[in-house]
N, C-alpha and C positions, 0 to 999 in steps of 0.2 A: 545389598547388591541384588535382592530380589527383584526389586522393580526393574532392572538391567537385563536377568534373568529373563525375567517375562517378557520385554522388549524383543528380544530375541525371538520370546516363541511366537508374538504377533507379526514378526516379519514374515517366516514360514507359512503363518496361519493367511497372512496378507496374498503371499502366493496360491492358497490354496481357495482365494476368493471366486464363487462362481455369482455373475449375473448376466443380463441381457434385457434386452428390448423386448415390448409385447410385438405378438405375431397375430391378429385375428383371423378367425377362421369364417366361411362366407357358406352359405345353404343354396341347393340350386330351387327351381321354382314349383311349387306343390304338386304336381305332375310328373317333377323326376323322382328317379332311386331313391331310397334315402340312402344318406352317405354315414358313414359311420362318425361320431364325435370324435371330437379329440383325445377325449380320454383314452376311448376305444384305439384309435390308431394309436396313440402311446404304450398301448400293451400288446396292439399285435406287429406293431411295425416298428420291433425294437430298433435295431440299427438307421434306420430310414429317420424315427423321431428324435433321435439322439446326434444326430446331422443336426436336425432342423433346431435342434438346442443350442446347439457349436453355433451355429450360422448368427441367429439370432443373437447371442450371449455378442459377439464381435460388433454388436451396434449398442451396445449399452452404454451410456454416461455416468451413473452413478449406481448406487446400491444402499440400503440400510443393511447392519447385520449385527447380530447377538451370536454368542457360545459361550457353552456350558461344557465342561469337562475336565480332562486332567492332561498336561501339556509335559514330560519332562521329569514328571515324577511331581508335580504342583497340582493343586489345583487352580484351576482358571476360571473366572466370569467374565467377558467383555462387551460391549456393547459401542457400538460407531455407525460412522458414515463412510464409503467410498465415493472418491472422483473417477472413474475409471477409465479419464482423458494419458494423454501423454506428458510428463508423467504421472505414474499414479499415486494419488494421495489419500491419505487415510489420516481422520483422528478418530481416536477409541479411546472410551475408557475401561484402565483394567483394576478389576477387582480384585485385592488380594487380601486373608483373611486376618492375615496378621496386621498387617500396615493398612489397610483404608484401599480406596481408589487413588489410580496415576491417569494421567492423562499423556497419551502418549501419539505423537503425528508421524507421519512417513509423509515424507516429496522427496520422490526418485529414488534415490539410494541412500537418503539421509533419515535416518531416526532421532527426531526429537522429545524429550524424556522430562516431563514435569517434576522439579525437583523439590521435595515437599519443607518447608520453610526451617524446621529444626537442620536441615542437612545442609541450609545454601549457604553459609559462614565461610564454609572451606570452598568453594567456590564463590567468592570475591559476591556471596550474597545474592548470583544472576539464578533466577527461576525456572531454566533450563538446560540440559546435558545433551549437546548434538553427539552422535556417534554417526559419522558416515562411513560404509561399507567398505567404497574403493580404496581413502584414504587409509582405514583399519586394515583392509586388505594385503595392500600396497609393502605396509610397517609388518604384516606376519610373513610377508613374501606367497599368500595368495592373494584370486582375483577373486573376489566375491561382486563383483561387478554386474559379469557375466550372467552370473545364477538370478540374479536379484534382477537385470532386464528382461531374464526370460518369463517373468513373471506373466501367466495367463489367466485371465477368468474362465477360462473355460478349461483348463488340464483336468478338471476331476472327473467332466464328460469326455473327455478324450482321453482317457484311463479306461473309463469303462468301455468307449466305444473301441478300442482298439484289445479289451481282453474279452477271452473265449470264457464261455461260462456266466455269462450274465442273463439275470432270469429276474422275471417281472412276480414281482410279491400280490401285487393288488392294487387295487382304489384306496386311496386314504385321503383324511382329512388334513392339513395342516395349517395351523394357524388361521380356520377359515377356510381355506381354500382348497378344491377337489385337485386331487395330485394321484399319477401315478408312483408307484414305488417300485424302484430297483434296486438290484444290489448283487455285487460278486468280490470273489475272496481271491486275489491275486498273489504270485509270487513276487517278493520284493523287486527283483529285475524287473517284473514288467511295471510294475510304480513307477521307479527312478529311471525310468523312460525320458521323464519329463524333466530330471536333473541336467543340468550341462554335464555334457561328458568329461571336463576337465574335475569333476568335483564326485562325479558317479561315486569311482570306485572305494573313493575317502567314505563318501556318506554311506555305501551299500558296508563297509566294514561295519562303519560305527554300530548298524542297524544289527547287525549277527551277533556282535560283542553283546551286545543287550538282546541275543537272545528272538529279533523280531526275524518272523520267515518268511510272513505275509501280509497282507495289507487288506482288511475288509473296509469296502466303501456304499454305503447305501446313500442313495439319490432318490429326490422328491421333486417331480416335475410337474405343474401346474398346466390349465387350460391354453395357456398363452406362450407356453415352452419356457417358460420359465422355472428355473432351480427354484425350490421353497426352503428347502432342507437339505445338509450333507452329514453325516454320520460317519466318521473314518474312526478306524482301530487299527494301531501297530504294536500288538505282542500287548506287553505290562504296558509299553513307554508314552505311548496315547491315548487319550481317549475322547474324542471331540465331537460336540454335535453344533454345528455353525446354522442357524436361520437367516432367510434374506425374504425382505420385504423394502416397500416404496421403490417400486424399480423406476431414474426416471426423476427421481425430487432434487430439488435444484440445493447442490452440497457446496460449500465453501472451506478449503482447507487452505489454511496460509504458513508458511516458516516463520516461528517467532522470531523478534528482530534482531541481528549479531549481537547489540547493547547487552542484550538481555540472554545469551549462551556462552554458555562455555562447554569448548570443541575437547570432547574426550582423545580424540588425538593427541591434541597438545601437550594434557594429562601424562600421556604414558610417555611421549620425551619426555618429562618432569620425573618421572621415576628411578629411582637409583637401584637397577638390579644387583644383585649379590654378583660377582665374578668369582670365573673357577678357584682353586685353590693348588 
């Protein structure tokens, strides 16, 4: 059930996808001022560049991205492509050290789950496991619907642009590419800003039960306003550093064919729970 596990955290991790469009910047003619770089306006014009990130990020098509870190108490390696049309699709694959790679896609609110050949038997032998959200939802008597439409590439800039205390680290390199670096250490409330309200206060528990009080986010922002890099930490319970590159490269994510799934919904009507006694 690990791969399921993981599933799980790449949904979240899906929400917490930042990209966008290049923005190019233009010079006036060798007689005027000089104007300050982009760089430079990324470190002094924090709130103003961090708009201009938001703004940008909202004309994006697609995204590459990798992470490395610990999701849940797991460790996690992934690596994919985003569509970041309507809706959003995702396939990745995830690393896990026990079991190999999964391959794992999202369209809309559906996760579809590579299922690795020793295991398809008990599954009528079909090479994938859909779990969709609403339907799952639906059968626990919540709406995970909701949470999973609000899904934004841009919430992790709009986390920081709307917390106090955000302070510019420096110039850095990433991946190649010259970036500024930010970063601020938030109270959980102001994180789960970005949560549906209907689900806030479930999730802000779970986050104290384990102990998490606040949320450290560093952001890596490139010449062209574009995220390179996000670093989030929650208490023990996360630890993730997500890269993004090819902002832009033309992504194709498809739903494997019905033939060939079997809807974990159905699964759990198939289940014979124990009744009281």
């Amino acid at each position: 059930m690990s791969r399921w596990k993981n599933a799980a955290v790449l949904t979240v991790s899906a929400g917490t996808v930042l990209a966008m469009a290049a923005c190019g910047s233009t010079t006036g003619p060798s007689d005027a001022p000089k104007q300050p770089t982009v760089l430079q306006l990324l470190a002094s014009d924090l709130k103003g560049s961090l708009q201009k990130t938001i703004d940008a990020t909202d004309k994006a098509n697609s995204v590459t991205m990798t992470a490395d870190g610990t999701m849940a108490g797991e460790k996690l390696k992934m690596q994919g492509v985003m569509d970041l049309g309507d809706p959003l699709k995702v396939e990745m694959t995830v690393s896990d050290p026990s079991e190999g790679p999964t391959t794992v896609r999202i369209i809309g609110t559906a996760i579809y789950i590579q299922v690795p050949e020793a295991d398809r038997k008990e599954m009528g032998g079909k090479p994938w496991l859909k779990m969709d959200l609403g339907t799952i939802g639906a059968q626990a008597g919540m709406d995970f619907t909701k949470q999973f439409e609000d899904i934004d590439p841009t919430k992790q800039v709009r986390t920081l642009l709307a917390s106090e205390g955000v302070t510019v680290v420096g110039e850095e390199t990433v991946n190649g590419a010259k970036t500024v670096h930010y970063t601020v250490t938030s109270p959980v409330g102001t994180y789960l800003g970005q949560v549906d309200a209907t689900m806030r206060k479930q999730v802000e528990e779970q986050l104290t039960k384990n102990g998490v009080k606040e949320v450290k986010i560093d952001l890596w922002v490139d010449e062209q306003y574009q995220p390179r890099r996000v670093h989030m930490v929650m208490g023990t319970m996360s630890d993730l550093t997500v890269d993004y590159t090819d902002y832009g490269k033309p992504v194709t994510v498809a739903a494997p064919a019905a033939a060939e799934t079997t809807d974990f919904a159905e699964m759990l009507k198939g289940l014979k729970l124990p009744t009281g006694s």
